[in-house]
DRENFI-320943 format. One record per residue: residue number from 1; residue in one letter; x, y, z of N, C-alpha, C in turn. Coordinates in steps of 0.2 Angstrom, whole numbers, plus 2048, in hexadecimal, padded with zeros to 3 digits. Each point is the difference from the previous one (the first is absolute). Layout:
N
<num = NUM residu = A n.c1 = X n.c2 = Y n.c3 = Z ca.c1 = X ca.c2 = Y ca.c3 = Z c.c1 = X c.c2 = Y c.c3 = Z>
...
end
This chain:
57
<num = 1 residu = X n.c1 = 804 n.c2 = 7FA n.c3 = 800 ca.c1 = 7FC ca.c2 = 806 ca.c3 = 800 c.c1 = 804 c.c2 = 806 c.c3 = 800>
<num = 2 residu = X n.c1 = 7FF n.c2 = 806 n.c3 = 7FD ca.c1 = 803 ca.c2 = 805 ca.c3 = 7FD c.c1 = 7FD c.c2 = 806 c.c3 = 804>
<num = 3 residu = X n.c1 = 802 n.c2 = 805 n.c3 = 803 ca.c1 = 7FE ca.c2 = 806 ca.c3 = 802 c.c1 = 803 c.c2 = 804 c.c3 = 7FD>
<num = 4 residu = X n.c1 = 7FA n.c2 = 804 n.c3 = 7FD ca.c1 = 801 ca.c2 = 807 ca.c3 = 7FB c.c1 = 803 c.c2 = 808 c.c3 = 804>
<num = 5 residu = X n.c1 = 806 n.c2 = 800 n.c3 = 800 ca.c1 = 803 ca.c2 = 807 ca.c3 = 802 c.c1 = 7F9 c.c2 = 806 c.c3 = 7FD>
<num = 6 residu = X n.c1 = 800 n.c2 = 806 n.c3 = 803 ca.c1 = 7FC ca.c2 = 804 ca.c3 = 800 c.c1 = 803 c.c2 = 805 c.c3 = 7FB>
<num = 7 residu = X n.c1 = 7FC n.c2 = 803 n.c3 = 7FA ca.c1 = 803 ca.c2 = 803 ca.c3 = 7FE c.c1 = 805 c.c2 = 806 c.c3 = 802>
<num = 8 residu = X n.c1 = 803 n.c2 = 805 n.c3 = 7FE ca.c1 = 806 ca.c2 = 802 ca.c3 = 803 c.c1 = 7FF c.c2 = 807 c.c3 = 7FE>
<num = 9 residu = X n.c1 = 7FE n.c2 = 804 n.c3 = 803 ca.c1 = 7FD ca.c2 = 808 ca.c3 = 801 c.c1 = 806 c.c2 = 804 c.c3 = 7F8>
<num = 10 residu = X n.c1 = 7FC n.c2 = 805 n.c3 = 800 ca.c1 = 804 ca.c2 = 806 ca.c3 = 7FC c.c1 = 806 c.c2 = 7FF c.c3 = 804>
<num = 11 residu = X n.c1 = 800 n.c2 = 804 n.c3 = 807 ca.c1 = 806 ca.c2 = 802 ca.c3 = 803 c.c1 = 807 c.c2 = 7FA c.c3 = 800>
<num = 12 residu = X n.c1 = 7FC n.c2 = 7FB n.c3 = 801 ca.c1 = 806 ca.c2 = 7FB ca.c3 = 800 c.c1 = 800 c.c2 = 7FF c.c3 = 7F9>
<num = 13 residu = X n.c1 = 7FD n.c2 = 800 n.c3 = 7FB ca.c1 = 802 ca.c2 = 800 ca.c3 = 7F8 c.c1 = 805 c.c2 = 806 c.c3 = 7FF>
<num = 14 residu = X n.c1 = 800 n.c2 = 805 n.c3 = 802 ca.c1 = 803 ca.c2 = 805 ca.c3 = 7FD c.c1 = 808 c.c2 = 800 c.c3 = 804>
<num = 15 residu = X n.c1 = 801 n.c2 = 7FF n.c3 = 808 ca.c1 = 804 ca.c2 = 7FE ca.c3 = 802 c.c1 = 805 c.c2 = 7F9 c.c3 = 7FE>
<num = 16 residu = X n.c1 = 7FC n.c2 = 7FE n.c3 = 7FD ca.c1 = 804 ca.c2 = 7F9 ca.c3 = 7FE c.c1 = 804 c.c2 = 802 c.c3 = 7F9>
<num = 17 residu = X n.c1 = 7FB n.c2 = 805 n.c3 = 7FC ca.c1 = 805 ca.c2 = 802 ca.c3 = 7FA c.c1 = 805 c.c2 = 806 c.c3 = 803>
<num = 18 residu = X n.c1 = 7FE n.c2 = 804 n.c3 = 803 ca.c1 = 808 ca.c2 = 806 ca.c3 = 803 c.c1 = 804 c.c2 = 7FC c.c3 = 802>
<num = 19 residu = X n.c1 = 801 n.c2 = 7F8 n.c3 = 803 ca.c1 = 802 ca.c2 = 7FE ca.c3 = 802 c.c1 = 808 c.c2 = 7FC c.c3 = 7F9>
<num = 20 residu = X n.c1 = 7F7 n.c2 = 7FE n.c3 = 7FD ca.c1 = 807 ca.c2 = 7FD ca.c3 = 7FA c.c1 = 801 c.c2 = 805 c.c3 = 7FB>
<num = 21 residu = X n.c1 = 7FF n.c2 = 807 n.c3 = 800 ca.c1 = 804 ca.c2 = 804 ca.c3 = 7FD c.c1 = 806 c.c2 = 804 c.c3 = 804>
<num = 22 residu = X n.c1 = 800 n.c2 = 7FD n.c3 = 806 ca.c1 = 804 ca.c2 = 802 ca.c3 = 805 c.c1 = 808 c.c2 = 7FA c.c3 = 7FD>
<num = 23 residu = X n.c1 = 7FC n.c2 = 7FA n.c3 = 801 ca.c1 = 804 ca.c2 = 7FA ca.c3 = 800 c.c1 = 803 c.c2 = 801 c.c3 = 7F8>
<num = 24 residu = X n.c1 = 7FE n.c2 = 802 n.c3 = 7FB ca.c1 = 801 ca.c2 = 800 ca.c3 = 7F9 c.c1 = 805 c.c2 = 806 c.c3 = 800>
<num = 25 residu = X n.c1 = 801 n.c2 = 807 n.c3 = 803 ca.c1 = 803 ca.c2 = 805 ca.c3 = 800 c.c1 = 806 c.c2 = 801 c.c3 = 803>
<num = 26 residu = X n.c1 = 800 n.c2 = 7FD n.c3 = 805 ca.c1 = 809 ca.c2 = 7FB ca.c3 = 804 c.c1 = 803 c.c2 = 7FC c.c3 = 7FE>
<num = 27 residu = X n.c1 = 807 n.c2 = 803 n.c3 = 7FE ca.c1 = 804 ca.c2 = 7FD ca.c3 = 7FC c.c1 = 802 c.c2 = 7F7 c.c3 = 806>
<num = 28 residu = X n.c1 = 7FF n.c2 = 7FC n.c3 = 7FE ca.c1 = 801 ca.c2 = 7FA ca.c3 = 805 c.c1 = 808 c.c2 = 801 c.c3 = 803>
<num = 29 residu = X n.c1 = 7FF n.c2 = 7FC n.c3 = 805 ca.c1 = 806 ca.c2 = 801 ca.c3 = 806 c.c1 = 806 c.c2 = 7FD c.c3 = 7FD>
<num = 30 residu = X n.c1 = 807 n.c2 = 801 n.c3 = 801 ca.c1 = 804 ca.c2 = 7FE ca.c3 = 7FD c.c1 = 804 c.c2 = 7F9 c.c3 = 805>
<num = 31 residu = X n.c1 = 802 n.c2 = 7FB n.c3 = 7FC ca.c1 = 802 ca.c2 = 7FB ca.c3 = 803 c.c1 = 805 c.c2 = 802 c.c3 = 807>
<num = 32 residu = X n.c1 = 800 n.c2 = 7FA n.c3 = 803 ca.c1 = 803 ca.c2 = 800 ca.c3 = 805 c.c1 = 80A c.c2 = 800 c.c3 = 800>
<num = 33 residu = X n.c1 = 801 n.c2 = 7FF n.c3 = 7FB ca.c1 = 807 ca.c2 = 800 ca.c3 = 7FE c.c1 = 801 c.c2 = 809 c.c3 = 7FE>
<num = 34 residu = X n.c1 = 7FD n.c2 = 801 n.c3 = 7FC ca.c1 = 801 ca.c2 = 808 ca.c3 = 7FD c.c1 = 800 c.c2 = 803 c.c3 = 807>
<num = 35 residu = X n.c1 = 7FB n.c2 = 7FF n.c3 = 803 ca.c1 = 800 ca.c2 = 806 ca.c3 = 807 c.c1 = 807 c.c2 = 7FD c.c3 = 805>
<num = 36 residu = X n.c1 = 801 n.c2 = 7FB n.c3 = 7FE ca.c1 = 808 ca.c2 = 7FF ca.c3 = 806 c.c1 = 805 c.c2 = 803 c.c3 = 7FA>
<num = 37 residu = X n.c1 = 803 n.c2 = 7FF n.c3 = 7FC ca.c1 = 802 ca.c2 = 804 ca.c3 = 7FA c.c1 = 800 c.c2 = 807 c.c3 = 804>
<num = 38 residu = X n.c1 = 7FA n.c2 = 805 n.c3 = 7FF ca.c1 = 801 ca.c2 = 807 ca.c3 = 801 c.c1 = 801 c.c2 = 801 c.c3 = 805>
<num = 39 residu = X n.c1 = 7FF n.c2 = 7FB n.c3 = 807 ca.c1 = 802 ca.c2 = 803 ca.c3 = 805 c.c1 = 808 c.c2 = 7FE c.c3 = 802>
<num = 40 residu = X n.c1 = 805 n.c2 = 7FF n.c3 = 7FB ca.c1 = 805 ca.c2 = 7FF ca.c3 = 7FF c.c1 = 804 c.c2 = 7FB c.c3 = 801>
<num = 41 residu = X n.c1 = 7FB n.c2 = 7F9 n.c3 = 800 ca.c1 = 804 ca.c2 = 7F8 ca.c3 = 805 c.c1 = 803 c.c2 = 800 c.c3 = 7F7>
<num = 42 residu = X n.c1 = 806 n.c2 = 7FC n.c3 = 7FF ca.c1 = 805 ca.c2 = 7FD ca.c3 = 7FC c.c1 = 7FC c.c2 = 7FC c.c3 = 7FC>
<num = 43 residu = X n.c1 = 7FC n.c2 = 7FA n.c3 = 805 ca.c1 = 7FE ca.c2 = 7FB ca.c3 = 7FC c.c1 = 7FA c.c2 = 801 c.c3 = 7FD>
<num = 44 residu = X n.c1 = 801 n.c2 = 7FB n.c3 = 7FB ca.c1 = 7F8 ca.c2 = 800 ca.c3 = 7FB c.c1 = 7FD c.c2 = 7FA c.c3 = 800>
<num = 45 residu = X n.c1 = 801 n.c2 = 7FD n.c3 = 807 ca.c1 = 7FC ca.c2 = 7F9 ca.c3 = 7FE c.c1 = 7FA c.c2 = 800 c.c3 = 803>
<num = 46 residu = X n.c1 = 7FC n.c2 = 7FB n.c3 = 7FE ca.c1 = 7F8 ca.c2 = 804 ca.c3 = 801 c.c1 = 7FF c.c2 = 7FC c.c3 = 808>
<num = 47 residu = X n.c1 = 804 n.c2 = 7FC n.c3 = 804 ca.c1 = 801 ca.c2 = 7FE ca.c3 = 806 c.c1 = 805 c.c2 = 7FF c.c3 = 803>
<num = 48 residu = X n.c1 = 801 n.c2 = 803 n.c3 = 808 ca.c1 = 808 ca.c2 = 7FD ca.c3 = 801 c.c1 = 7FF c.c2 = 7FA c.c3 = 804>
<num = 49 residu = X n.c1 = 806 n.c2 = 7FD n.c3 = 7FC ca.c1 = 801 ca.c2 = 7F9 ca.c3 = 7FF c.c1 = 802 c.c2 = 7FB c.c3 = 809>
<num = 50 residu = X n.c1 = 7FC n.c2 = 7FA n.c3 = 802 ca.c1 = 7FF ca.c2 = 800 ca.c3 = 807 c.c1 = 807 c.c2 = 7FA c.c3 = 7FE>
<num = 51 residu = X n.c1 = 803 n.c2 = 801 n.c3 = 807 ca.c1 = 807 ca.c2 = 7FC ca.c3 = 7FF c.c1 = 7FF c.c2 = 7F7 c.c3 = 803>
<num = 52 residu = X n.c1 = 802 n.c2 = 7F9 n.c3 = 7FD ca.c1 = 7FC ca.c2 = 7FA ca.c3 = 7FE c.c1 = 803 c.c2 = 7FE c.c3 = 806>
<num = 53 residu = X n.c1 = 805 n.c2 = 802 n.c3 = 805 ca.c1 = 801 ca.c2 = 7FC ca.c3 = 806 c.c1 = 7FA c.c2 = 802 c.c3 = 805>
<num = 54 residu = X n.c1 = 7FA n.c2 = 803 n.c3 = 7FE ca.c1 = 7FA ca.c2 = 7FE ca.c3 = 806 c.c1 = 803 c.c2 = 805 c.c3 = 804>
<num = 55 residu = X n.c1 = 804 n.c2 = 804 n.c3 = 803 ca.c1 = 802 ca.c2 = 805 ca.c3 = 804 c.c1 = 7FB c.c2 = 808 c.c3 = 7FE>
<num = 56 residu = X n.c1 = 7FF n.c2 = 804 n.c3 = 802 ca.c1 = 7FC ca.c2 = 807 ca.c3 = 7FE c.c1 = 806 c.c2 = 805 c.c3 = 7FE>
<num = 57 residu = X n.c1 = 803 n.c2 = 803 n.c3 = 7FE ca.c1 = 804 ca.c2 = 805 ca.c3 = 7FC c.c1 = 800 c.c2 = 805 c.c3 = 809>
end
């Protein structure tokens, strides 16, 4: 058995589009390497690499 959600008023219609022309006009976030990159770390690897003897760094 299925229950019918209520239709969804103007206001939340119109909020839902501000929302995705909000979401459409924001350049997307930049990767997580790029942002270590400009905050100046050396490396470029997109994890730093955990050491195999089981000890924590």
């Amino acid at each position: 058995m299925t229950t019918r959600l209520p239709d969804p008023t103007p206001q939340a219609l119109r909020s839902a589009q501000r929302l995705q022309n909000l979401l459409g006009a924001a350049p997307p976030p930049p990767a997580p390497a790029e942002r270590r990159c400009r905050d100046g770390a050396p490396d470029r690897s997109p994890a730093p690499i955990a050491p195999r003897d089981g000890r924590s760094p």
